[in-house]
N, C-alpha and C positions, 0 to 999 in steps of 0.2 A: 507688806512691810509692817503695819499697822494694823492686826485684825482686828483689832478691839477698839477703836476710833468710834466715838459717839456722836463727836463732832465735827461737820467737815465747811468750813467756812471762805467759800471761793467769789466773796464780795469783790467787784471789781475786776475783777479778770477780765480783760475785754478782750484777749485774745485766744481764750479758750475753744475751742472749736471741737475737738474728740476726746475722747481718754474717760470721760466721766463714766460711763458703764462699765469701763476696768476697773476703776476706784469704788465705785459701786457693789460690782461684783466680788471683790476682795475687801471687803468691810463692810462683810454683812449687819455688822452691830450698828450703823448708826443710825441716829435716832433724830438726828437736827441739822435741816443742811440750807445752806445759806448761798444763792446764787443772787444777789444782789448786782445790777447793774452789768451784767453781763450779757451785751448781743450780742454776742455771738455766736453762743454757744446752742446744741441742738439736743434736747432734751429727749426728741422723740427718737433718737438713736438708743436711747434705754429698754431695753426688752427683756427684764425679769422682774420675780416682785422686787419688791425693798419692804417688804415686808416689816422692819424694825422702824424705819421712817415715819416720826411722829410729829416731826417742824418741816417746813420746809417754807420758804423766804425763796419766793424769786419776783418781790417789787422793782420798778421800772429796767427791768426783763422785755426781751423780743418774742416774747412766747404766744401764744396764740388758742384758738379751741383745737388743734391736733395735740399741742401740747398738752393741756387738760383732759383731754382722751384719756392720753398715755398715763400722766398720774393718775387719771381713775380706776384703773387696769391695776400696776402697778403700788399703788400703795396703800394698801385697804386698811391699815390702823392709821391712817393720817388725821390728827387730832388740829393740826394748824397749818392754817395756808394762807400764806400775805401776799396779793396781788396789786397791791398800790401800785401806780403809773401805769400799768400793763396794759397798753393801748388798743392792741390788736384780739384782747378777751372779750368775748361777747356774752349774751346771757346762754349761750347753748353749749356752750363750752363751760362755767360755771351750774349750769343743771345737771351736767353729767358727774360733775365732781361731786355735788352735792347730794347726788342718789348714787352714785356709786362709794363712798367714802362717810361709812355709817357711822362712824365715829367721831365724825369732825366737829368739833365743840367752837373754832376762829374762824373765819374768813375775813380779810381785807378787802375790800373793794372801792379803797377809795383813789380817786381819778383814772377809771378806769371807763374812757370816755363812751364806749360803746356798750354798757351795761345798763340797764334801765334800773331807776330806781324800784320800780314796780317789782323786782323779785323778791327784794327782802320779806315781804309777806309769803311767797307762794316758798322760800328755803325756811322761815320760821315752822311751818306748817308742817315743810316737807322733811324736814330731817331736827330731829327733838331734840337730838342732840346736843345743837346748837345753844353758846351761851351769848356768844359775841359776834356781831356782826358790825364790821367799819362800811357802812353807807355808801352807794356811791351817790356821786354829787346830786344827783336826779334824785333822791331819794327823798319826799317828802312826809314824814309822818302824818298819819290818819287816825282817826278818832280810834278806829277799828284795833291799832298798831299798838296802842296803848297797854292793850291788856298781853300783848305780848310782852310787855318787860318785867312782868314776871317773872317769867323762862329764861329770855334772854336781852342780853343787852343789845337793843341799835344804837352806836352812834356815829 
């Protein structure tokens, strides 16, 4: 109905459960998608690129490292990704995104309780692309960390 939609903003839906890979698949143009506060929905039912998908927002989301699989697969120019509250994200699930997704310049990571602070150096490192990184709470700067902000921002 919309092929040219760049934006698709399904903040709040809590009762979203299927359809996003139809929306998906028929607007292939967007660019910024925003799944805010949405558990219910299942992301890993998505099985093509998205190729144009350069935001993507799904803070305090029921998502998990299968769901971070799939975007890693799935959206190789992904430039930003906000995982704030994302409870059930681990650090192995955020490593796959972060070497699978060469481009990504954002990541959020804050309160994202099962993530250790200790990656921020090993994704500063790992993918150069990076400008910004939101901390998770663990996250203590190091003498070491410093000369990182250079490059990119922690905070």
């Amino acid at each position: 109905m919309f092929p040219n939609t760049q934006l698709l903003d399904l903040s709040s839906c809590f009762y979203i459960e299927e359809g996003i890979d139809i929306v998906l698949k028929k607007c292939r143009k967007i660019r910024h998608f925003n799944f805010v506060e949405c558990p219910q929905a299942n992301l890993c039912l998505i099985n093509y690129e998205a190729s144009k998908l350069e935001v993507l927002n799904l803070s305090n989301s029921r998502i998990d490292d299968k769901v971070l699989y799939v975007i890693s697969m799935i959206c190789p120019r992904l430039l930003q990704l906000d995982l704030k509250y994302c409870n059930d994200v681990t650090e192995k699930g955020v490593r796959l995104v972060v070497e699978k997704c060469i481009h990504l310049r954002e990541i959020n990571l804050r309160n994202c309780i099962k993530v250790s602070g200790k990656i921020v150096s090993w994704m500063t490192f790992s993918r150069p692309s990076l400008r910004k990184i939101m901390a998770p709470l663990q996250y203590h700067a190091l003498d070491k960390d410093w000369k990182l902000s250079e490059r990119c921002l922690v905070c």
